[in-house]
C-alpha positions in Angstrom: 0.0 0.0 0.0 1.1 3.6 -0.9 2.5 5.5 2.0 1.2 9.0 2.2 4.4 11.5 2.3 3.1 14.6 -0.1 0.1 16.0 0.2 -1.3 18.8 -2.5 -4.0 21.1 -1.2 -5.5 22.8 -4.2 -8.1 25.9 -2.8 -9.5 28.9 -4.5 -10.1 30.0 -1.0 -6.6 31.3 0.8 -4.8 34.0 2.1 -4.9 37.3 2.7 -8.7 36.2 2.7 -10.3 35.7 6.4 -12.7 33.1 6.4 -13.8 29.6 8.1 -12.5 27.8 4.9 -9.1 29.1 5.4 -8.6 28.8 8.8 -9.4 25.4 8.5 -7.2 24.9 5.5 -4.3 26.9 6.5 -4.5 25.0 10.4 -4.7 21.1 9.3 -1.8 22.1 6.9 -0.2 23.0 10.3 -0.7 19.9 11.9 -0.2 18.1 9.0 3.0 19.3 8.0 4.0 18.7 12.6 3.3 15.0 11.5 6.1 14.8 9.6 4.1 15.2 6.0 4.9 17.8 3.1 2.0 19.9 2.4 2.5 21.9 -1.0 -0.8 24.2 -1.1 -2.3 25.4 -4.6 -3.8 28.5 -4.2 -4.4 32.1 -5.9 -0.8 33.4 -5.1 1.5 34.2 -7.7 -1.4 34.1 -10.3 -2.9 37.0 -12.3 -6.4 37.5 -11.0 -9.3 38.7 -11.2 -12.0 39.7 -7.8 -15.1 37.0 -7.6 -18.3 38.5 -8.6 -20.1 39.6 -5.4 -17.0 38.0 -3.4 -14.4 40.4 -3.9 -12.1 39.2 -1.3 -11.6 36.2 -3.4 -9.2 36.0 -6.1 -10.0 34.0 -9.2 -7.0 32.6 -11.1 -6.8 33.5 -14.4 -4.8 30.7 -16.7 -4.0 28.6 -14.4 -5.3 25.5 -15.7 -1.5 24.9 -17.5 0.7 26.0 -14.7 -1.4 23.7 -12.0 -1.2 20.7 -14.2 2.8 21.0 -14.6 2.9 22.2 -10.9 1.2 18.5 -10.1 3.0 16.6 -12.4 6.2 18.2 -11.1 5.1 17.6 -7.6 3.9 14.0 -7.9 1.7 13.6 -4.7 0.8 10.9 -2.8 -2.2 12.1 -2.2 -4.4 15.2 -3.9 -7.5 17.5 -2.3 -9.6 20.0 -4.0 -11.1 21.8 -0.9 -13.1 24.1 -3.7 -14.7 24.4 -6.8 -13.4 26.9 -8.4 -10.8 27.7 -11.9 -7.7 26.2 -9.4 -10.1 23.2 -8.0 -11.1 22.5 -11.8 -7.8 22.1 -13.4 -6.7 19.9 -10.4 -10.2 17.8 -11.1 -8.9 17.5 -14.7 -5.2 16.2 -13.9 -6.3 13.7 -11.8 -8.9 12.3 -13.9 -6.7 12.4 -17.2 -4.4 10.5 -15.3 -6.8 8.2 -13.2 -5.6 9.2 -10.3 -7.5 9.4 -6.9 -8.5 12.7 -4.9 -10.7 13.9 -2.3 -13.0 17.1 -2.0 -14.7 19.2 0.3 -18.2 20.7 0.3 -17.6 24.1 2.7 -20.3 26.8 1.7 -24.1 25.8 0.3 -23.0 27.0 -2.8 -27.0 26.7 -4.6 -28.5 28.5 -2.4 -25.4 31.2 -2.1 -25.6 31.5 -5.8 -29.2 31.5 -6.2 -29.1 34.3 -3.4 -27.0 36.8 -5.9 -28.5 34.9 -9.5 -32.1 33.4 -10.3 -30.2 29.9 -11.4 -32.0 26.8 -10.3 -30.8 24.9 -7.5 -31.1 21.8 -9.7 -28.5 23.1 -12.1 -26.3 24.1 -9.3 -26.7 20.8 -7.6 -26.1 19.3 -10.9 -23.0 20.6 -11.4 -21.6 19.8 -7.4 -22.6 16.3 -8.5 -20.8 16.6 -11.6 -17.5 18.4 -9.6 -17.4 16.3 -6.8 -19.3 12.4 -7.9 -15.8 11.2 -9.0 -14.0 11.7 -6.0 -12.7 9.3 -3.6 -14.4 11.2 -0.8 -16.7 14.3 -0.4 -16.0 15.7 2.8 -18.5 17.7 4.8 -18.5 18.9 8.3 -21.8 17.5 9.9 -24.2 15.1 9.8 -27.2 17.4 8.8 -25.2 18.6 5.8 -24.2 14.6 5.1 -28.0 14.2 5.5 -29.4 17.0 3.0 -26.5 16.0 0.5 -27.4 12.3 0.5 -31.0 13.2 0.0 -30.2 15.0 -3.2 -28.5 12.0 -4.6 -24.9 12.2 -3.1 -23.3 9.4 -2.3 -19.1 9.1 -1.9 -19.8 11.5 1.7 -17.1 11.3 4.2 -16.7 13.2 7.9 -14.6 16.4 8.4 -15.3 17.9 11.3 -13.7 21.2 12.6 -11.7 22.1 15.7 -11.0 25.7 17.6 -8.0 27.2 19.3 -8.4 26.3 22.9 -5.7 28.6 24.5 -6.5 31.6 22.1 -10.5 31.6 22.7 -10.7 31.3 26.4 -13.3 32.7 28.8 -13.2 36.1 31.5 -13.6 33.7 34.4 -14.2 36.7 36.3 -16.6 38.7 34.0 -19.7 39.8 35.6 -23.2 40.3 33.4 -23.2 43.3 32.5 -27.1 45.4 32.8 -26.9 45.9 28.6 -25.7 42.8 26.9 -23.5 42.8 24.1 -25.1 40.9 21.1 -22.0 39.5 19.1 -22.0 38.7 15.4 -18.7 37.8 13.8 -18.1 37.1 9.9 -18.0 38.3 6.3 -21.5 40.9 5.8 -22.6 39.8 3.1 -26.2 38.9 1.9 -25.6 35.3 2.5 -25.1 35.7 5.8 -28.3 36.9 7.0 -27.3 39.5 9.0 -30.4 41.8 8.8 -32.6 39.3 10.5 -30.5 39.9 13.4 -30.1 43.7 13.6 -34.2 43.6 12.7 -34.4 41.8 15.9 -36.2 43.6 18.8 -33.8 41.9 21.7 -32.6 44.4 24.8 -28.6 45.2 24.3 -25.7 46.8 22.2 -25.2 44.9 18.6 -21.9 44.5 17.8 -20.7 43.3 14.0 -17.0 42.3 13.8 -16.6 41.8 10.0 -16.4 43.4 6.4 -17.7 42.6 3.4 -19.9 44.1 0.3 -23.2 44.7 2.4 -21.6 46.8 5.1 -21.6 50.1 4.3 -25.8 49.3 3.1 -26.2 47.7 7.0 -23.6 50.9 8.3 -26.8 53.2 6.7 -29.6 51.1 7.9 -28.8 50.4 11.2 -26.8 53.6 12.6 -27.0 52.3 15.9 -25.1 49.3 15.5 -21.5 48.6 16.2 -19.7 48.1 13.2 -16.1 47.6 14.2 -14.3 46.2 11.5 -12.2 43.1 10.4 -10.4 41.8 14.3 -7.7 39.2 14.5 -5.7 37.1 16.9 -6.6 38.6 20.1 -8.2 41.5 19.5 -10.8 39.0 17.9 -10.6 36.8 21.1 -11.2 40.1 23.5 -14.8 40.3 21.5 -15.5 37.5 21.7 -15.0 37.1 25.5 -16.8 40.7 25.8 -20.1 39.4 24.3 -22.6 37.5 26.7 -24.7 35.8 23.1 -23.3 35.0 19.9 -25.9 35.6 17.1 -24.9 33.1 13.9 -28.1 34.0 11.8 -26.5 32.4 8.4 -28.5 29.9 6.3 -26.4 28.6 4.0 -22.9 27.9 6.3 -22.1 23.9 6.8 -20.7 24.8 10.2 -19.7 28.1 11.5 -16.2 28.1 12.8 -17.4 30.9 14.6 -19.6 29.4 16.6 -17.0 26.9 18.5 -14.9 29.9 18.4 -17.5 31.5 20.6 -18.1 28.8 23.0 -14.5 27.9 23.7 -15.2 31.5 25.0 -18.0 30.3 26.9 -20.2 32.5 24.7 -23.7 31.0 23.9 -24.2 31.0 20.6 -28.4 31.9 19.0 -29.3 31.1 15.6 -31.6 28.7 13.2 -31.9 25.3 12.6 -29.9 25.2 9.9 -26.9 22.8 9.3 -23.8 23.8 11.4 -26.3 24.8 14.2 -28.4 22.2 14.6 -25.4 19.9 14.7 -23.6 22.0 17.5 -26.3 23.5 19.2 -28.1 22.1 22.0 -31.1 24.3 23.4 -30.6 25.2 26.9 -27.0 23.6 27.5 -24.6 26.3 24.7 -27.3 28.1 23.6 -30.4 28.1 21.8 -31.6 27.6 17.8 -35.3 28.3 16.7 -37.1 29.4 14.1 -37.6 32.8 16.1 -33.9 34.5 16.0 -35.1 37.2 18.3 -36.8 34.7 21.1 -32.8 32.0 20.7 -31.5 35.0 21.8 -33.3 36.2 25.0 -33.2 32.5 25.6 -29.2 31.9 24.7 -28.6 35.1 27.2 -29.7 32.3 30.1 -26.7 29.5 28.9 -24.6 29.2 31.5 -20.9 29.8 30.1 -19.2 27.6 31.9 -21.1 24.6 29.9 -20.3 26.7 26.8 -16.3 26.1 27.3 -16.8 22.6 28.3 -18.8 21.6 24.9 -16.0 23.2 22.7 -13.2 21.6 24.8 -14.8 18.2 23.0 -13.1 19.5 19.8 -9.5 19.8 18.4 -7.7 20.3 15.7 -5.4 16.9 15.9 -9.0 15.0 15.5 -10.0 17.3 12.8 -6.7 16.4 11.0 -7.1 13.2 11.7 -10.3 12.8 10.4 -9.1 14.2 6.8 -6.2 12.1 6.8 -7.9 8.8 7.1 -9.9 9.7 4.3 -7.4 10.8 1.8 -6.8 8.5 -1.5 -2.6 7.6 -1.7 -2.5 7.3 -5.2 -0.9 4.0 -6.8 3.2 5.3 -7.7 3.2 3.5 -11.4 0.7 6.1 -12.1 1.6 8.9 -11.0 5.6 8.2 -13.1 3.3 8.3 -15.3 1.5 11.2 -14.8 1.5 14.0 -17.3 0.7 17.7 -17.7 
């Protein structure tokens, strides 16, 4: 059997971009690579560009298709993952099937119903073309069971596990905070339509709203609602200080997977109040780390009685060694006569 060694990570999504996808990228490469493995990571650095429609922050390769294909072939791996579907994730798709090579994927975003958010395109020709994207690999990974679930429904089959982990010692509680008279209403994340941050700031709940975050809505929201807090991109600590400073986490997106954010905010033993939508209904239990409903405004009165101490204890259950060595286990070496004889 093939021993895994190299490892190519092929992702639209990367840095300087801010996101769950990266984080989650950019930290299993970590662990990966303190394992003793070589991670090489395709991504939209050192490529001429151009900004995604709606998604600026994104940089779409332009002509890459050529220089991926010799970058593969040069690099040989023992194992190949497209983490997204875009121009970098398709030319990888095409090396490995002209040379009938294995490789895994990963389903991060609701990409339909994002789509179908911005453009009137069926979600039956989106889902077609997911199925098209991702049916030949070894393993589609996802991050829950709901989103397993709704996948398999629409005719999915090759679905594997990928959970996520959070930063225990960066994310930590104020052990001595007291509750404050006003609570802090918390949201953190790109403002963007698809997240569904009006139906929190329409929201009638007691307390100061607070938006950590940029993105193409927020100078729309900034006129809307002047008596939010709009306070910009935060990082490292300074994101970690919010998060301990909020006393509920609202996470009203509808088409995440999962919501880094949200273990992010309980390892900060911030209950977290959003829908029943996949991400949340996978990691929130009503009345133990907060509260999901179909009424945003009543999770949150009722996430503001979670006691935080529960919060920190739920998101001590995960870690980024498991998540890495959940997408490991699933990864495809591929057979070493092929890939001598591999070709661009």
């Amino acid at each position: 059997m093939t021993t895994l060694h190299t490892i190519a990570i092929v992702t639209d999504a990367w840095f300087p971009q801010v996101n769950g996808v990266v984080r989650t990228l950019s930290r299993t490469k970590e662990e990966l690579e303190s394992r003793g493995y070589r991670v090489e990571v395709i991504s939209p650095e050192g490529y001429r560009s151009v900004p995604c429609p709606t998604y600026p922050e994104i940089r779409l390769a332009l002509f890459a298709a050529r220089s991926v294909k010799k970058r593969l072939t040069h690099l040989k791996p023992d194992a190949v993952h497209i983490a997204t579907e875009g121009p970098l994730g398709l030319a990888a798709r095409r090396w490995c099937r002209r040379n009938h090579l294995p490789f895994t994927t990963s389903y991060h975003t609701r990409f339909p119903e994002y789509v179908r958010l911005r453009v009137p395109i069926p979600l039956t020709w989106s889902y077609a073309f997911l199925k098209w994207f991702h049916g030949p690999a070894h393993r589609m990974l996802v991050a829950t069971q709901s989103m397993e679930t709704e996948l398999v429904e629409r005719g999915f089959r090759n679905i594997g596990r990928w959970s996520r982990g959070v930063d225990l010692d960066l994310f930590t509680p104020d052990v001595q905070r007291m509750a404050p008279k006003v609570p802090v209403l918390l949201y953190v994340g790109r403002v963007a339509p698809e997240k569904n941050i009006g139906a929190f700031l329409d929201t009638d709940c007691e307390g100061i709203k607070r938006v950590v975050g940029g993105g193409p809505e927020l100078d729309d929201l900034k006129a809307k609602y002047p008596d939010v807090e709009f306070v910009g991109y935060k990082h490292g600590e300074e994101l970690a200080a919010c998060m301990r400073d909020a006393d509920c986490f609202v996470f009203p997106s509808l088409t995440d997977t999962f919501g880094l954010v949200i273990l992010e905010s309980l390892a900060s033993g911030v209950p977290v109040a959003a829908y029943p939508a996949p991400g949340p209904i996978d990691l929130i239990e009503n009345g133990q780390n907060g509260w999901i409903s179909e009424d945003l405004g009543d999770s949150i009165r009722r996430a503001l009685q979670v006691d935080r101490v529960a919060c920190r204890q739920f998101a001590e259950t995960f870690s980024w060694q498991h998540c890495t060595d959940q997408f490991a286990s699933q990864l495809k070496p591929a057979p070493q006569e092929l890939l001598e004889q591999a070709v661009s």
